[in-house]
C-alpha positions in Angstrom: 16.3 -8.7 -4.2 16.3 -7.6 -0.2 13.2 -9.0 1.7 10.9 -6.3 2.8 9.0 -8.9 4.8 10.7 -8.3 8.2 10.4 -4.7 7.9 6.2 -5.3 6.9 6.4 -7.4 9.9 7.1 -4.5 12.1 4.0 -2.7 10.3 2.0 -5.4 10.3 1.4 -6.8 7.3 -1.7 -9.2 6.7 -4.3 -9.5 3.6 -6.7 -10.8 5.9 -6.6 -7.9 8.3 -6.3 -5.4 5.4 -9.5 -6.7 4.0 -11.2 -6.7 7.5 -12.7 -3.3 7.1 -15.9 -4.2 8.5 -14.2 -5.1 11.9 -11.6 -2.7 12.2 -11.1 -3.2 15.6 -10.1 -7.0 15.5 -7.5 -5.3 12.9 -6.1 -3.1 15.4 -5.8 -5.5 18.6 -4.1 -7.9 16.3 -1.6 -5.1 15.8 -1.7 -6.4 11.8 -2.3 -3.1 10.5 -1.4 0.8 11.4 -2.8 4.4 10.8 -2.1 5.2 7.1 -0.1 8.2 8.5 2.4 6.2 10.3 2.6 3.7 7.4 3.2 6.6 5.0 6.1 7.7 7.3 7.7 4.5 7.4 7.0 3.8 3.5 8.3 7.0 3.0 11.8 7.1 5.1 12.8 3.8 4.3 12.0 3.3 0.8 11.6 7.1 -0.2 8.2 5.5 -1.4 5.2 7.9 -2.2 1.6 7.4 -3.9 1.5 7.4 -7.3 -1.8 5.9 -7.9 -5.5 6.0 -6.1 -8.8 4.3 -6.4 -11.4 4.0 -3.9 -13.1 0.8 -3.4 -17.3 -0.1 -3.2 -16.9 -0.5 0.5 -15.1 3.4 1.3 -11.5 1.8 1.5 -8.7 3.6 -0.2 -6.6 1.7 -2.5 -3.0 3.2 -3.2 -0.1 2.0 -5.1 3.3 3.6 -3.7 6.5 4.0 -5.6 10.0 4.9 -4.9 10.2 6.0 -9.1 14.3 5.6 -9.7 14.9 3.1 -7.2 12.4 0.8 -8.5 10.4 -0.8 -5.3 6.7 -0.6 -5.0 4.0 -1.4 -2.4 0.1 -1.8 -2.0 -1.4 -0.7 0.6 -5.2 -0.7 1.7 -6.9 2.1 4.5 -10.1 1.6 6.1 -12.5 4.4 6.6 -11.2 4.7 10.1 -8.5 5.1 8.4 -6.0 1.8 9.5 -3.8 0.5 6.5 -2.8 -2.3 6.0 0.0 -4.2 3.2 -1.1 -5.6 0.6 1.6 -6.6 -1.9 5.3 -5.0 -2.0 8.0 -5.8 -4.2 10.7 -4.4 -6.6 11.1 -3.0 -10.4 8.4 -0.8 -10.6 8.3 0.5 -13.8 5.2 3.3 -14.6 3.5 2.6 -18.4 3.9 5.3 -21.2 0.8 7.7 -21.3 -0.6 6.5 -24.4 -0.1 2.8 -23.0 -1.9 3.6 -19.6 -4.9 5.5 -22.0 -5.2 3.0 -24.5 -3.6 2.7 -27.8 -4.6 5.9 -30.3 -7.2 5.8 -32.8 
């Protein structure tokens, strides 16, 4: 398994900071966390990564699950409203659930 955690690093990857969407600049002078464009990019060209789920949270923060499908890596990522992301979890051997699992079993 190759270590994603130096390349996070350069992102700035911290739970803390990703949760910190109240004081979203302490995020951004801690350099922790960058605009979800830029994060995208990076998510994107390195690990041909892209969404593949959504959810919004209670507080206005966008949840999104990236994938890179056949090569099997995966990342978490959290944006504020002001629209800083931050990593939350990233890993490898992503594998999406069969319709009928991710629905429920049928009646």
């Amino acid at each position: 398994m190759r270590s994603r955690l130096p390349t996070f690093a350069a992102l700035g990857a911290g739970l803390a900071a990703a949760l910190a969407a109240a004081a979203p600049a302490a995020a951004e002078e801690s350099r922790q966390c960058r605009d979800r464009t830029e994060v995208l990019q990076h998510l994107g060209a390195k690990y041909k990564e892209a969404p593949v789920a959504v959810g919004v949270t209670s507080t206005g923060g966008l949840i999104e699950v990236l994938s890179s499908g056949e090569e099997g890596t995966w990342t978490i990522i959290v944006t504020a409203p002001s629209g800083l992301s931050c990593l939350i979890a990233a890993g490898e051997g992503w594998t999406p659930l069969a319709e009928q699992t991710r629905n429920g079993p049928e009646a």
